[in-house]
Structure formats: C-alpha cells, structure tokens
LUMVEX-75569 format. One record per residue (C-alpha): residue in three letters; x, y, z. Coordinates in steps of 0.05 Angstrom, whole numbers, plus 5000, padded with zeros to 4 digits. Example, Ala and Ser with C-alpha at 12.3 -4.5 7.8 and 13.67 -1.06 7.14 Angstrom:
2
ALA524649105156 SER527349795143 
REM end
This chain:
113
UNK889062082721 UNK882762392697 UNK881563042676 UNK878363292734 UNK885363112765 UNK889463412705 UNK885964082713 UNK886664112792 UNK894364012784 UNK895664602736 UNK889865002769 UNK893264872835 UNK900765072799 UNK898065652772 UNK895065992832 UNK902566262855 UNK903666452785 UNK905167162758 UNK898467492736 UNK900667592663 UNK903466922657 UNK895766542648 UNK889066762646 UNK888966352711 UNK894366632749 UNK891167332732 UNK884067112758 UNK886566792822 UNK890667522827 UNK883167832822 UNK881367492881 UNK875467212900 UNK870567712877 UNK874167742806 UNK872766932804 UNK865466942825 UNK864367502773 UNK866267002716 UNK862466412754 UNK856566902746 UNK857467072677 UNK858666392649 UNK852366202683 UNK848666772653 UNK851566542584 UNK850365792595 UNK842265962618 UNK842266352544 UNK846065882513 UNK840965222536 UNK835065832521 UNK837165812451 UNK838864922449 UNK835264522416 UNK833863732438 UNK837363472362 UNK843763242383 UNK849463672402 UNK849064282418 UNK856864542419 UNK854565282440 UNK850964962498 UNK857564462512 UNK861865072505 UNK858565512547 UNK857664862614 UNK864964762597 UNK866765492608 UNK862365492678 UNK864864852703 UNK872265102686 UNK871665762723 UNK867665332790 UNK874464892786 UNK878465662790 UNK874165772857 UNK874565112884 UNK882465152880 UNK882265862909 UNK878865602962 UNK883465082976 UNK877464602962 UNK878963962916 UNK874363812858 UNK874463122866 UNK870663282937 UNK864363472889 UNK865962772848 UNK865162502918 UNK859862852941 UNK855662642877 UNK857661952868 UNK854661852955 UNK848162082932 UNK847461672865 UNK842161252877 UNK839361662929 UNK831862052923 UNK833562782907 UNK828462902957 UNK831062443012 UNK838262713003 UNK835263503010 UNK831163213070 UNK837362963105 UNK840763563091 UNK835064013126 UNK834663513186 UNK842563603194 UNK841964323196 UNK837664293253 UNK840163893297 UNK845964293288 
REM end
C-alpha cells in the first residue's frame, strides 16, 4: 500500500468524523466551499513559494507548500467521492503520450459529444 492509498483510507474514515476530532473531519464539515478555499490558498502559497525557489537542490519551502496543495486536492477528491488513485490512473494513460495530442483528443471528445 502506497501512500496515496494510506491517505485515501484515513481521509475516507475521517469524513464522518466529529468536526473537532481532526483538522479533516472539520474541513469536510465546511463543505465544499470551505475545501476549495484551502485548495486556493495552498496554491496561492505554493506559486509564492516556487516565486521565491531557487534551481540548487531542495527547496523544502517549495516541497512543503506542493505537499500542503496536493493534501488538501486529496480532501476534495474524497469529498467528492472521487478516488485519488483515478488521477494516478489518469496520468500513468497519458505517459508517453504528446501533451498536445492528449489535449487534442480531449477537445475532439468534447465535440462529438
């Protein structure tokens, strides 16, 4: 078990969980708008953190701050009753794939929809 699949089992134990019991239980209690709030802060922090990165090794503000965003997108995904290890799924299809191909096939899907 990986830790994608660690963090989707508590996330997913925590979402009927008393709000004052985790930090978790207390943004799935927010709702919705409470978790896409932090997504957009953490982003807002991560851009200033990589504004402020330098290309010398590690950076552990940068780390800290993607770790933060990609933790609070896992919050949403479980809210959603979506499971992380879609997006795992979703990325490993289009390794090896042309970034442009894969966002062409995308916009031809769309319309023939």
């Amino acid at each position: 078990m990986d830790i994608i699949d660690k963090l989707t089992e508590v996330l997913t134990q925590r979402r009927d969980a008393a709000p004052e019991s985790s930090y978790v239980a207390s943004l799935y209690a927010g709702g919705l708008n409470r978790i896409l709030e932090k997504i957009g802060e953490e982003a807002t922090e991560t851009v200033l953190a990589a504004k402020d990165a330098t290309d010398r090794g590690r950076d552990d503000a940068l780390i800290h701050e993607v770790a933060d965003l990609w933790f609070h997108t896992l919050v949403m995904l479980v809210h959603l009753n979506q499971q992380p290890r879609w997006v795992l799924d979703e990325l490993s299809r289009r390794f090896g794939v042309s970034g442009i191909e894969e966002k062409n096939s995308r916009a031809e899907s769309q319309n023939s929809a």
